[in-house]
OpenMM code with the backbone's topology and positions (N, CA, C; nanometers):
from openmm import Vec3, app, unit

residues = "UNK UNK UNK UNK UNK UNK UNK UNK UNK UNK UNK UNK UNK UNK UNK UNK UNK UNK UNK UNK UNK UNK UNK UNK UNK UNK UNK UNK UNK UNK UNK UNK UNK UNK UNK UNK UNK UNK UNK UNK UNK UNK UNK UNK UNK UNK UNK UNK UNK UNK UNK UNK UNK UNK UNK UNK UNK UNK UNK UNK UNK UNK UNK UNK UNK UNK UNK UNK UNK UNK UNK UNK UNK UNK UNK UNK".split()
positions = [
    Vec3(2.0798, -5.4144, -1.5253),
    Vec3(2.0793, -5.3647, -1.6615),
    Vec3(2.0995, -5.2136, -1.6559),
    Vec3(2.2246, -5.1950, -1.7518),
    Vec3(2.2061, -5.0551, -1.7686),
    Vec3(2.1930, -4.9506, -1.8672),
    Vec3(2.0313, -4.9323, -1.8555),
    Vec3(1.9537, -4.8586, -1.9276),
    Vec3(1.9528, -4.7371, -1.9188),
    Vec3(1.8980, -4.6206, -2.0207),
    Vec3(1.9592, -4.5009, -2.0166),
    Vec3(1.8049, -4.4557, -2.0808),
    Vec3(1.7284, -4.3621, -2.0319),
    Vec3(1.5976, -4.3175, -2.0745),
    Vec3(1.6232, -4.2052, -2.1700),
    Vec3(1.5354, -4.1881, -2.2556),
    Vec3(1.5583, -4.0649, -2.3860),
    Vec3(1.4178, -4.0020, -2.3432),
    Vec3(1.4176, -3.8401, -2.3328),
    Vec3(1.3076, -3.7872, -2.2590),
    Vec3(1.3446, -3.6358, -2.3534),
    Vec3(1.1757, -3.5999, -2.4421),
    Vec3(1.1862, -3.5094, -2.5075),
    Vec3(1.1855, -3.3875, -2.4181),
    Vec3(1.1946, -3.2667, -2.4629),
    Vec3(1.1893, -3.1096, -2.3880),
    Vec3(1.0741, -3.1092, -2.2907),
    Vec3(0.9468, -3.1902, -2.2937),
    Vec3(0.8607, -3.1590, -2.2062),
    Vec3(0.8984, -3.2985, -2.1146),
    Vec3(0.9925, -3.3356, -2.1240),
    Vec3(1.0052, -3.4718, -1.9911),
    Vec3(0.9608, -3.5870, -1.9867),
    Vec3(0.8997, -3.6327, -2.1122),
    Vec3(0.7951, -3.7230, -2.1541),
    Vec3(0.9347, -3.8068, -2.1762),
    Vec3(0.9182, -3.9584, -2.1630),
    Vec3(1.0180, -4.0863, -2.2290),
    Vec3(0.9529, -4.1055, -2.3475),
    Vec3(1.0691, -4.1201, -2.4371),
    Vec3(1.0366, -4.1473, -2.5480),
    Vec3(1.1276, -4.2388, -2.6150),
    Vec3(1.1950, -4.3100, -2.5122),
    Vec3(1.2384, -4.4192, -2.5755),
    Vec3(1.3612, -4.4642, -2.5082),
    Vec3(1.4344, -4.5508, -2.5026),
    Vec3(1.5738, -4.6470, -2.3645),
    Vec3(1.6164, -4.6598, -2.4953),
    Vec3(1.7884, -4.6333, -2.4246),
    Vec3(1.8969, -4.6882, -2.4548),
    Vec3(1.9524, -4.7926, -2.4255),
    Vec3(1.9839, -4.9252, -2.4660),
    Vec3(2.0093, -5.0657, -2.4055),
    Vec3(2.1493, -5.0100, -2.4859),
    Vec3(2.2815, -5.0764, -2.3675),
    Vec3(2.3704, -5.0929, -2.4432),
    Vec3(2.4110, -5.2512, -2.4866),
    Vec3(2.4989, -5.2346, -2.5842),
    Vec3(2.4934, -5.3211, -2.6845),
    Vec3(2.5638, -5.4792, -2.6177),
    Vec3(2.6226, -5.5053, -2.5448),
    Vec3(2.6292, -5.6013, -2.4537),
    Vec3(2.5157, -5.6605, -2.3769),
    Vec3(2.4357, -5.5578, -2.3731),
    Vec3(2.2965, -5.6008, -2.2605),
    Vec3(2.1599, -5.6652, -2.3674),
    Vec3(2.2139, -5.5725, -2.5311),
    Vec3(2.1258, -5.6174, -2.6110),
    Vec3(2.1972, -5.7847, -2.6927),
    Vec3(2.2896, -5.7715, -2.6529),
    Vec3(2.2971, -5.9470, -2.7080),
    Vec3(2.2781, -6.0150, -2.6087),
    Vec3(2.3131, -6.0135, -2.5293),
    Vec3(2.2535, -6.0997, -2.3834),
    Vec3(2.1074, -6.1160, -2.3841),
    Vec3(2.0575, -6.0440, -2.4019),
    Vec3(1.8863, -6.0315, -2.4572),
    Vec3(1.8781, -6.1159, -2.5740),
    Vec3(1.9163, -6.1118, -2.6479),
    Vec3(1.9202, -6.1204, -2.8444),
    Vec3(1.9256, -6.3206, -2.7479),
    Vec3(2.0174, -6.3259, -2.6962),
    Vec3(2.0408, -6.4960, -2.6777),
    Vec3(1.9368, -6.5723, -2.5961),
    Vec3(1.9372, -6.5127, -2.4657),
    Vec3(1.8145, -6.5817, -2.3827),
    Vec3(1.6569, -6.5611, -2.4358),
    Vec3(1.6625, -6.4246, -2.5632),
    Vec3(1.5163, -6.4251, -2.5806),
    Vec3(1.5301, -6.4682, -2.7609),
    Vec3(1.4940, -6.5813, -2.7909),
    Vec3(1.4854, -6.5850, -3.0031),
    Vec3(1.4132, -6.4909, -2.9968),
    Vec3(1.4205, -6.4517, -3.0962),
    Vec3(1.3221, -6.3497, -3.2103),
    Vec3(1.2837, -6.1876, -3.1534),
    Vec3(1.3714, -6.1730, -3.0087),
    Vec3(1.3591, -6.0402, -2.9476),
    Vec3(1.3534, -5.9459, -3.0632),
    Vec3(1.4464, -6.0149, -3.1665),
    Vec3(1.5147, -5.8803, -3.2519),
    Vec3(1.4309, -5.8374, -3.3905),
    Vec3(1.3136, -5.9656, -3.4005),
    Vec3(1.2187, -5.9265, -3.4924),
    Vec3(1.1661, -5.7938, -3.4937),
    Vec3(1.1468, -5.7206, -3.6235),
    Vec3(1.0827, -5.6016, -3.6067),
    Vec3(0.9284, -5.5950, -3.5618),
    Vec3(0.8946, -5.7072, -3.6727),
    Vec3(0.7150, -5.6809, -3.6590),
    Vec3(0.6852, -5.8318, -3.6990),
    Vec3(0.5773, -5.8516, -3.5757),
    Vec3(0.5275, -6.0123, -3.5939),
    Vec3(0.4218, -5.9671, -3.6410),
    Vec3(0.3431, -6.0573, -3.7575),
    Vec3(0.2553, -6.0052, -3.7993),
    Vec3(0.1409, -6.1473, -3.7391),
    Vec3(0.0492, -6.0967, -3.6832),
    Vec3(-0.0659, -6.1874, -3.6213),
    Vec3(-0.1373, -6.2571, -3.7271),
    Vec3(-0.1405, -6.4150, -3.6743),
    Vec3(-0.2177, -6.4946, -3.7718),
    Vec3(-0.3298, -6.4368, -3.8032),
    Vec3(-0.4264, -6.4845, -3.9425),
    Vec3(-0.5591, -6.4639, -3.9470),
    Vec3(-0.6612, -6.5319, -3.8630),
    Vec3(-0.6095, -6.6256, -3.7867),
    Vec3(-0.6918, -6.6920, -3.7508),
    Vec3(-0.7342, -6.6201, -3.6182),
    Vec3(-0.5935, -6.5867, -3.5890),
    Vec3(-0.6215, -6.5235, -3.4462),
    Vec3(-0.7303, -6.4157, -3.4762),
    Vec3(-0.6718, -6.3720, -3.5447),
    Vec3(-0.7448, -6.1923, -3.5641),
    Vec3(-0.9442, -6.2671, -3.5705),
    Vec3(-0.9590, -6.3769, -3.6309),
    Vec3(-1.0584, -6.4312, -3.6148),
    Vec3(-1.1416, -6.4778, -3.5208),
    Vec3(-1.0447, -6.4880, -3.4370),
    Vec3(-1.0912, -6.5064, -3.2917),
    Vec3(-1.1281, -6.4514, -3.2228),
    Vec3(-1.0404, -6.2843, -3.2357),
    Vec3(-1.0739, -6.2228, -3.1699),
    Vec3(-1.2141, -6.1321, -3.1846),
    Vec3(-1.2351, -6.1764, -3.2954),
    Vec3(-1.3477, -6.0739, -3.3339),
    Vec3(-1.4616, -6.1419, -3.3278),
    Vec3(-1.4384, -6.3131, -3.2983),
    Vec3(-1.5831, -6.3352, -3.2837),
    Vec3(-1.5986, -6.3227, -3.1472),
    Vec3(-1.4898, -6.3356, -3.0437),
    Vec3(-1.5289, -6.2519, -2.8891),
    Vec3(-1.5860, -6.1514, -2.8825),
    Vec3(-1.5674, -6.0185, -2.9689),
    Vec3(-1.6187, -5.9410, -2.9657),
    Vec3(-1.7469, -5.9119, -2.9942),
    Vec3(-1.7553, -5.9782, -3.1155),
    Vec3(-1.9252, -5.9631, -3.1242),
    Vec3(-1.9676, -6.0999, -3.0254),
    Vec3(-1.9530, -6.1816, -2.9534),
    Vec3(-2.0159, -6.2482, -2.8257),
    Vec3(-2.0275, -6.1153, -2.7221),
    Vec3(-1.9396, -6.0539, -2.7257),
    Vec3(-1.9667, -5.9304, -2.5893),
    Vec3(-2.0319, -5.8649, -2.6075),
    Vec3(-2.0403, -5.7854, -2.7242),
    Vec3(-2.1153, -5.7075, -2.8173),
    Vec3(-2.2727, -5.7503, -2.7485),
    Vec3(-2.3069, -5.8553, -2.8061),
    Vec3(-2.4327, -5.8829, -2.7861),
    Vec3(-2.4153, -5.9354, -2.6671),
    Vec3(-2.3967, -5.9772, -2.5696),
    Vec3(-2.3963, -5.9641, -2.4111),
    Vec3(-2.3058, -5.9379, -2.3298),
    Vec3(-2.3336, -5.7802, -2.3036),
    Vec3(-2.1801, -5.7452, -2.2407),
    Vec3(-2.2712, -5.7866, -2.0974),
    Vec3(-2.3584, -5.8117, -2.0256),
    Vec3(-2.3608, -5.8163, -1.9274),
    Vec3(-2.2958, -5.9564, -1.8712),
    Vec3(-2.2791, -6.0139, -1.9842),
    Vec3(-2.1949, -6.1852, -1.8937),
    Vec3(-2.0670, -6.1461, -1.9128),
    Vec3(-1.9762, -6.0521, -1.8887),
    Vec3(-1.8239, -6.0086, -1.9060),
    Vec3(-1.8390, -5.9895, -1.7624),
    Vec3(-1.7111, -6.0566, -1.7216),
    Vec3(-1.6366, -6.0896, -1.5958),
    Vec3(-1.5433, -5.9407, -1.6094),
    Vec3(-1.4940, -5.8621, -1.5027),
    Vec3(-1.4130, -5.7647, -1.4862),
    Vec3(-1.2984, -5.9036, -1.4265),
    Vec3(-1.1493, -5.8074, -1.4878),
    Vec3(-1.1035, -5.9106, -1.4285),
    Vec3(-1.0829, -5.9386, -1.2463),
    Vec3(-1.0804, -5.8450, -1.1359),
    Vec3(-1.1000, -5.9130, -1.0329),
    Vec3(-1.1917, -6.0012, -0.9926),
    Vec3(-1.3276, -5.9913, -1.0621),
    Vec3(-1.4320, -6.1080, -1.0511),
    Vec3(-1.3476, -6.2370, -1.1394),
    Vec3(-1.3411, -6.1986, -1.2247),
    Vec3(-1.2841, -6.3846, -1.3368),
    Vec3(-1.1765, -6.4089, -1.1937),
    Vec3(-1.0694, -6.3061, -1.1714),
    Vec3(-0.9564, -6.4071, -1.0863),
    Vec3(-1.0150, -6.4818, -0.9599),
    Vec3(-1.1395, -6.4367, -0.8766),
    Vec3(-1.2104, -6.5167, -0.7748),
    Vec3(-1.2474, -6.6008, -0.8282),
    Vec3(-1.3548, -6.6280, -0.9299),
    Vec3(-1.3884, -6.7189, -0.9776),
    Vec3(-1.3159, -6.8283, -0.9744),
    Vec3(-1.1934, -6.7976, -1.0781),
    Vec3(-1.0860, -6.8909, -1.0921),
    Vec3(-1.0356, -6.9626, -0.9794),
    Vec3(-0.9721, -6.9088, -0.8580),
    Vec3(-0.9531, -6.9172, -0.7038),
    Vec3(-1.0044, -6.9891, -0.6566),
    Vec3(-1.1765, -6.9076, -0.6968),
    Vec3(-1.2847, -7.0716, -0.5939),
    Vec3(-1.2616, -7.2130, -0.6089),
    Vec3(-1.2623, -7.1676, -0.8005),
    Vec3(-1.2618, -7.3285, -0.8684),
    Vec3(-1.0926, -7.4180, -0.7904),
    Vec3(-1.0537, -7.3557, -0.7439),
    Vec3(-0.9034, -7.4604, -0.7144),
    Vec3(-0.8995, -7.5245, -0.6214),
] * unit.nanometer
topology = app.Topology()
chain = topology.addChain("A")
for resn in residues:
    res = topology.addResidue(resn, chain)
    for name in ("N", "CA", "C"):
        topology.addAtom(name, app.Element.getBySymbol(name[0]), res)
């Protein structure tokens, strides 16, 4: 792919150039690449917030994730 980086006066990226062959090739193998903004179910957003208040009130049973991926590992 040939991409082209956009980098303001202090050197920072601030954004790729896809050219337009590389962006339909994209546009085909990926649907909906070209959506602007997915807007997240409510339900999800519901979900996520009752995780949060579960952590909330016991952050000490939160797995970091290199502990959850052993875990997971053992179990196989």
């Amino acid at each position: 792919m040939n991409l082209q980086y956009i980098t303001d006066s202090s050197g920072q990226t601030t954004g790729v150039f896809i050219p337009i062959n590389e962006w339909n090739d994209l546009k085909s193998r990926f649907k909906g690449i070209d959506q602007e903004g997915l807007e997240v179910p409510e339900w999800h957003k519901e979900v996520v917030r009752k995780r949060m208040e579960l952590y909330k009130s016991n952050p000490d049973q939160a797995l970091d994730f290199d502990a959850a991926l052993d875990q997971i590992e053992k179990a196989l």
